[in-house]
N, C-alpha and C positions, 0 to 999 in steps of 0.2 A: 330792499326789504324795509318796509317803514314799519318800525315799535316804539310805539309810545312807551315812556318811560311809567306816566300816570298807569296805562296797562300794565306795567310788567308789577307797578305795588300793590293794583288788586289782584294780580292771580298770585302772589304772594302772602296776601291774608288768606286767601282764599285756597290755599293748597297747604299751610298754617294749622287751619281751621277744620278744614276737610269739609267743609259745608256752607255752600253761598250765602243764605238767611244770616247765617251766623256773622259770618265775614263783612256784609255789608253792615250789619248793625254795629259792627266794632269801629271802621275806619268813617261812618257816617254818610254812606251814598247808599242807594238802591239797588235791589236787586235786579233789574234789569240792566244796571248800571255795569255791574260787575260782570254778567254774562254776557253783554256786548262787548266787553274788554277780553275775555277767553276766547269768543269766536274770532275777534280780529287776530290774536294771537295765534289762534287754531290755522288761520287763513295766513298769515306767514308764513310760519314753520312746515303748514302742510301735514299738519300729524294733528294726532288729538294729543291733549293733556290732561286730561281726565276720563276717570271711567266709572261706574258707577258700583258703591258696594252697602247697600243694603240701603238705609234713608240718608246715607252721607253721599261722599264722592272721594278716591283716592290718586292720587299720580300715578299716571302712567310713566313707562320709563324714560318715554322724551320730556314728562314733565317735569322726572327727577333734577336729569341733567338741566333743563332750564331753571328751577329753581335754585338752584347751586351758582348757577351764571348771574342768577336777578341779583341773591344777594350779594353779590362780588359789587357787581354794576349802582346797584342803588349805596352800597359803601363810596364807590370812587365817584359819583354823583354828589356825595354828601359831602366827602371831603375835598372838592372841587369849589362848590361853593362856601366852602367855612374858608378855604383858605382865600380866595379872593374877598370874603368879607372882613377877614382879619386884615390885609394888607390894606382896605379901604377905609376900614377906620381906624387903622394904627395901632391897636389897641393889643394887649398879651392873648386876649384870645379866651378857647372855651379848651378844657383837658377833660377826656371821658376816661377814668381811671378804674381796672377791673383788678382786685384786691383778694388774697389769701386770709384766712379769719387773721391772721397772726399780725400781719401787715394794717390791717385795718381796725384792730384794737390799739396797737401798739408805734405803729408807724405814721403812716397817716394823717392822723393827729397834728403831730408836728413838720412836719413837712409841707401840708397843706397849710398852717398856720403862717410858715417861714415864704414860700410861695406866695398866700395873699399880701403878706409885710411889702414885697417887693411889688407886682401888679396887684393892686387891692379891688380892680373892674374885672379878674379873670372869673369866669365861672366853671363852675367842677360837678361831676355826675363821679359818683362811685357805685359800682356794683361791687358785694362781696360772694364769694362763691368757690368752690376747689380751683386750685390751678386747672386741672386739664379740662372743666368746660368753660371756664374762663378765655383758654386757649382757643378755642374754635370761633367763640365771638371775637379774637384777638384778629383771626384771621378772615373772619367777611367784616373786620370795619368797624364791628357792633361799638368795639371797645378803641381807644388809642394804646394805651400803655397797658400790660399786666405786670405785678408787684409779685413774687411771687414762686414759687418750683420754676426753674427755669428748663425751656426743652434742650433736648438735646438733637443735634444735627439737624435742626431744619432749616432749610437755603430760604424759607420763607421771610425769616425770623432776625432779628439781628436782637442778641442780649449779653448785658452786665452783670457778671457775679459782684454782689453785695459780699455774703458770707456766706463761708461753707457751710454747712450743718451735717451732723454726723449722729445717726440716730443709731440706737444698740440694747440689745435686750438686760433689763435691771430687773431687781428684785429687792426684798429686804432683807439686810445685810448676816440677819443667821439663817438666812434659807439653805434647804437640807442640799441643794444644788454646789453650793460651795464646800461641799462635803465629797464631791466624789474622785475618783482619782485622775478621768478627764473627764472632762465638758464636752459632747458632742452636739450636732443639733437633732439627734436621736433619744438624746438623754434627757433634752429638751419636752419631750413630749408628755413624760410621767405628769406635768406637772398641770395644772389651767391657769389659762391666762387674762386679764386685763386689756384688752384690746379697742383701738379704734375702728369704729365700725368700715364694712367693706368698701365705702366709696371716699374712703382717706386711701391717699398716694402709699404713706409708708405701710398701712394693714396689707397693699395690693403688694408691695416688695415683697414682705416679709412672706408671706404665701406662697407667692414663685419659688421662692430661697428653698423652701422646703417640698414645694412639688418636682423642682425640677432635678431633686437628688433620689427622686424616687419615694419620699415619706409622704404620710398625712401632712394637714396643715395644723397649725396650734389649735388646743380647746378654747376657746373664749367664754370664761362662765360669764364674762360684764362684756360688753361692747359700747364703748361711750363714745359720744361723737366732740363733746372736749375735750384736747389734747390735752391742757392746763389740768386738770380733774387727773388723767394716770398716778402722778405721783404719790396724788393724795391716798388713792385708790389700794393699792398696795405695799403701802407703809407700814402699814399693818399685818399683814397677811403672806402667806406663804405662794401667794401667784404671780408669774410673769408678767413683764409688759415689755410693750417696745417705743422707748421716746427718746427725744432727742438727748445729745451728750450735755448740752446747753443748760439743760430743765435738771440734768441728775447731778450736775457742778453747783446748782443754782444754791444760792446760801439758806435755802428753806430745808430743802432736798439732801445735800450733802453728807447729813452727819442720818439720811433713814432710808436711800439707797444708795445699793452696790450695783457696778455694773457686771455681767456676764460677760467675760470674756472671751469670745466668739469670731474668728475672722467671717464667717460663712454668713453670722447675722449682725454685719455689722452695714450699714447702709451710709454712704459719702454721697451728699447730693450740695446744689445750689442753690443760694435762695438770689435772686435778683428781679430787674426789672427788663421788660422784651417790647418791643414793638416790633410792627411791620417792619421789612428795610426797601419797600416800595411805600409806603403809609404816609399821610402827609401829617408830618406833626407842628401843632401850634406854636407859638415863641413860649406860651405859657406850658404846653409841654414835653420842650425843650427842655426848658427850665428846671423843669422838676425831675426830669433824667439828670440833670446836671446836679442837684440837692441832691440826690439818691444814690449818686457814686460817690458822693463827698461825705453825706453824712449821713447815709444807710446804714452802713454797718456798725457804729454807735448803738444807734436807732432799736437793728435786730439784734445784736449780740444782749443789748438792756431787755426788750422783749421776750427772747429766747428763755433767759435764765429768769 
């Protein structure tokens, strides 16, 4: 079976895209260019990969699976040639670093500072974005390192806990909650809450916690997508939230929240850094896994609070 490789990156914009005109104007070739690249690919496989849905075009389900495949391949392609180019020139190389807001306001910074100190020719690409889609470009290649929610059990994966973090429902400190004779997370409900909007990690915990006992989820009268912003938020006010122990310790926070004493909504997770454990990593970032175990946890714990 002969596949060109240049084939397999245009039916990848191009199934991207859902639309050839489109496609070709993105990556700079013709559109005849690109549908001579799908038929050769059609004439491989023996199958179509496309089908038509209205004035676009959509994957068919052998296109799926090939799409799934390109990106893997155009990853080990990529890092095939970075890494014999770094061995050719000597040099610390290039680190594509995909970053958590937290890490990347707070981390980062230094670390990347301390990194240039030592190779001052390395160059660095940061993307910031949630942990779990960060994680998916972690795993076609997109990215080298994520910073960040570490996953859990995947054989894909190989990662470094930095520091714990332990996130838990607070409030301000004469809220009528600390008034009752227990705390349920039923009790919990009277109240509205403060909350990070749905496509934060810890808002998606906290929701299971409470679906999977059979209750509603919290009222959210605010939904903020700053974590840093909660504290401020309900300092004042008679409403819930749910943030980390870090932020409610923190010397701003300490003396205007309480925390809710709760085993059921109390969340233990990890913050670290994950690569591949097939992935080919640069000596530059090598390196910077190596800064990150040594002196990430300074780093996040300063950040956190």
């Amino acid at each position: 079976m002969d596949v060109q490789l240049r084939d397999l990156r245009y039916f990848e914009a191009v199934a991207e895209l859902g639309h050839i005109g489109q496609a070709a104007e993105k990556i700079g070739r013709t559109q005849p260019a690109l549908t001579k690249a799908i038929q050769r690919l059609e004439e491989a496989f023996g199958a179509a990969l496309f089908e038509r849905r209205g004035r676009g075009i959509r994957l068919t389900p052998v296109g799926e699976v090939l799409l799934a495949r390109a990106r893997v391949l155009r990853g080990a392609t990529e890092e095939a040639l970075r890494e014999v180019g770094d061995f050719a020139k000597g040099n610390a190389g290039h680190v594509r670093i995909g970053s958590g807001p937290i890490a990347a306001d707070h981390v980062l910074p230094e670390i990347c500072s301390l990194l240039l100190a030592e190779a001052s020719e390395t160059t660095i690409d940061i993307t910031v974005a949630p942990s779990i889609a960060l994680r998916e470009q972690l795993r076609e290649g997109a990215i080298d390192l994520l910073i960040g929610l570490m996953p859990q059990h995947d054989d894909d994966f190989v990662a470094h806990s930095i520091v714990e973090d332990v996130v838990v429902v607070a409030t301000s400190p004469d809220h009528p909650v600390f008034q009752l004779p227990k705390i349920t997370m039923e009790s919990l409900l009277q109240w509205r809450w403060v909350l990070p909007v749905n496509s934060i990690v810890s808002r998606q915990w906290l929701d299971a916690a409470f679906r999977s006992r059979g209750l509603p989820t919290p009222t959210a009268q605010i939904d903020a997508n700053s974590i840093p912003l909660l504290p401020r938020l309900i300092a004042r006010t008679h409403m819930l939230s749910f943030l980390s122990r870090h932020t409610l310790n923190a010397s701003g926070a300490a003396n205007a929240l309480r925390e809710v004493p709760l085993k059921e909504t109390t969340l233990r997770r990890h913050l670290g850094v994950t690569y591949r454990k097939e992935g080919y990593l640069s000596p530059a970032a090598q390196r910077l896994v190596a800064l990150l175990r040594t002196r990430g946890k300074r780093l996040y714990t300063s950040a956190l609070a």
